[in-house]
C-alpha positions, 0 to 999 in steps of 0.5 A: 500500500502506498505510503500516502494510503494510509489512514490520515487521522481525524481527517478534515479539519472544520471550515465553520468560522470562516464560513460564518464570518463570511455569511456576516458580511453576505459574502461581498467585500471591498477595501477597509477603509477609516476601520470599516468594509466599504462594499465596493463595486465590480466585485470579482469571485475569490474561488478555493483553489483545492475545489474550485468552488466561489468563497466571497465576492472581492471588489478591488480598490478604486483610485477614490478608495486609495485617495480616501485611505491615504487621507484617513491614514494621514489623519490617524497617524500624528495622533497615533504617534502623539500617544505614549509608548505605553498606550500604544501598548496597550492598544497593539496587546488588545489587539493580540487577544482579539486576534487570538479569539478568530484564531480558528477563523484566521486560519480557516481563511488563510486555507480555503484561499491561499491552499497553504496546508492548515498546519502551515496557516497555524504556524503562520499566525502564531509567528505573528502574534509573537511579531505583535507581543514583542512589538508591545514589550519593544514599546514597555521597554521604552523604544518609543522614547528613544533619542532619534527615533521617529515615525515615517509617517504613513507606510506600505509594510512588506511591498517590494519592486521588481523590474520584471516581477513589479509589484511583490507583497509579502504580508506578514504581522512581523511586517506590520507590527513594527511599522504600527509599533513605531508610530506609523500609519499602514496600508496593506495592498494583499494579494491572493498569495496572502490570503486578502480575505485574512487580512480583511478579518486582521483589519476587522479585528484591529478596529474591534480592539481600538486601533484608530479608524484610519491607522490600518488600511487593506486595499486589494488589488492596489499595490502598484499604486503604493510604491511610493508608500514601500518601506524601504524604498528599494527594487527587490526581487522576490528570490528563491528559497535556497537549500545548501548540502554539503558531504558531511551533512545528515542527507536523511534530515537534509531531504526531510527538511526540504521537502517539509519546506514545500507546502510552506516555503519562507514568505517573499521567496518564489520557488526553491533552488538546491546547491549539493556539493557534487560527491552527494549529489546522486544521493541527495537526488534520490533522497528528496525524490522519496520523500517527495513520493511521500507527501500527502497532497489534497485538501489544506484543511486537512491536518495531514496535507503536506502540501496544497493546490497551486493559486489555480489552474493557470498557474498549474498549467503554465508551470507544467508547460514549463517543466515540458521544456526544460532542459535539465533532468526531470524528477517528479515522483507522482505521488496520489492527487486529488480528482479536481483543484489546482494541484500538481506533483512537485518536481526536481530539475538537476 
């Protein structure tokens, strides 16, 4: 029997919060603007990757809703910065605790949009808690009060430019919480990969702990109309997640580690690139190939996925396409694949 056959546990995990958070707000959503949901207009279907199945209606942001974000950050952010460090605090640790309380409902989100493995999704939000404490305890501990240290005003955390990739968010709460800690007001710009549903709960959550309306802004589909926002204001080019072995290293826990790293590769990066040394190399090969045969792909809700659906079937396509004319060697284990949803067999080219 195939490795991938055997019983996976207690099976699917639930998807009820995020389903009822969805059915609050009817489904329809558009840019967080001055701490609410505006319904926007030419909304377009948020679609799961794993069953192809609509979510939510999205509208993305309009030049009048950037306009309005940026005034309403602009007025938010002075008063943010006049407070004391403690206050600050105080605000960012409710924050904490209401985030804390949709933690279900978070991760289901992050799962049914983006396809990332829920066990990734958990990993996820519990770094960006941590990001958010430490960003409160930064400020207890007096970093507002530090000689030289001044906001920059109003910011778009985590958006990098690229000359061939253009605009690249990477969302994160280590991202935002600093920014926010600082004294500055955010913008965030998400895109499918980061789970824009997600984000509009975060931002729901920030003005349900007390966070001025107009501080935190999301606006989908702007990011290129951020730039100037993008801190720090440099080109950079979403790279690759790089694995290093060399003869002496534990080949067995080097393969396990990289193939763990599929389904939930370090945010910013854009695929993986492997540098063995040239004596192991055949190992190695052979190595991550079995364990590649081995990862459980299907469902993201399911505890037991190692790795989820591709953004959708575009992609899917245009990568296998790809793999059709490369040059190099191909190694691609097939291991078993759900009957529908974006998703593909990893593969390895030496």
């Amino acid at each position: 029997m195939a490795p991938n056959a055997l019983d996976r546990g207690p099976g699917r995990a639930p998807d009820a919060e995020a389903r009822a958070w969805i059915d609050q707000h009817d489904g329809a959503f558009g840019p967080w603007i001055s701490g609410s949901l505006r319904p926007g207009a030419d909304a377009t279907a948020i679609c799961s990757p794993a069953s192809g199945a609509e979510l939510a209606r999205l509208a993305n942001a309009s030049p009048a809703d950037l306009a309005d974000a940026r005034t309403a950050a602009a007025t938010a952010q002075p008063l943010w910065a006049a407070l004391p460090g403690t206050e600050r605090a105080r605000k960012l640790y409710d924050w904490v605790e209401e985030i804390a309380a949709r933690e279900a409902c978070l991760t289901q989100l992050l799962a049914l949009e983006t396809g990332r493995p829920v066990r990734a999704c958990r990993r996820w939000l519990s770094a960006g808690l941590d990001a958010l404490r430490q960003a409160a305890d930064s400020l207890l501990a007096g970093a507002a009060d530090r000689p030289g240290h001044a906001p920059l005003g109003v910011v778009a955390p985590g958006l990098s430019f690229g000359p061939s990739l253009g605009p690249s968010p990477d969302l994160s709460l280590g991202r935002i919480a600093p920014a926010l800690a600082a004294g500055n007001a955010v913008i965030l710009a998400p895109g499918p990969a980061d789970g824009r549903l997600a984000m509009l709960c975060l931002a729901e959550a920030a003005g349900t702990a007390g966070l001025p309306a107009g501080l935190l802004a999301v606006l989908s589909g702007a990011a290129g109309a951020l730039s100037d926002l993008a801190q720090p204001p440099v080109a950079a080019l979403r790279g690759p997640c790089l694995h290093m072995v060399l003869e002496d290293a534990d080949l067995d826990a080097a393969a396990d580690g990289i193939a763990g790293m599929l389904g939930d590769p370090p945010p910013g990066t854009a695929g993986h690139w492997l540098l063995v040394q040239e004596s192991v190399a055949e190992r190695v090969h052979a190595r991550l190939a079995g364990r590649m045969a081995r990862l459980i792909i299907g469902d993201p809700l399911d505890p037991a996925t190692d790795l989820g659906p591709l953004s959708g079937p575009a992609l899917r396509d245009r990568l296998t396409a790809a793999l059709a004319e490369t040059r190099g060697v191909t190694i691609q284990p097939l291991p078993r694949l759900p009957d529908r949803g974006a998703f593909m067999a990893p593969a390895l080219i030496t």
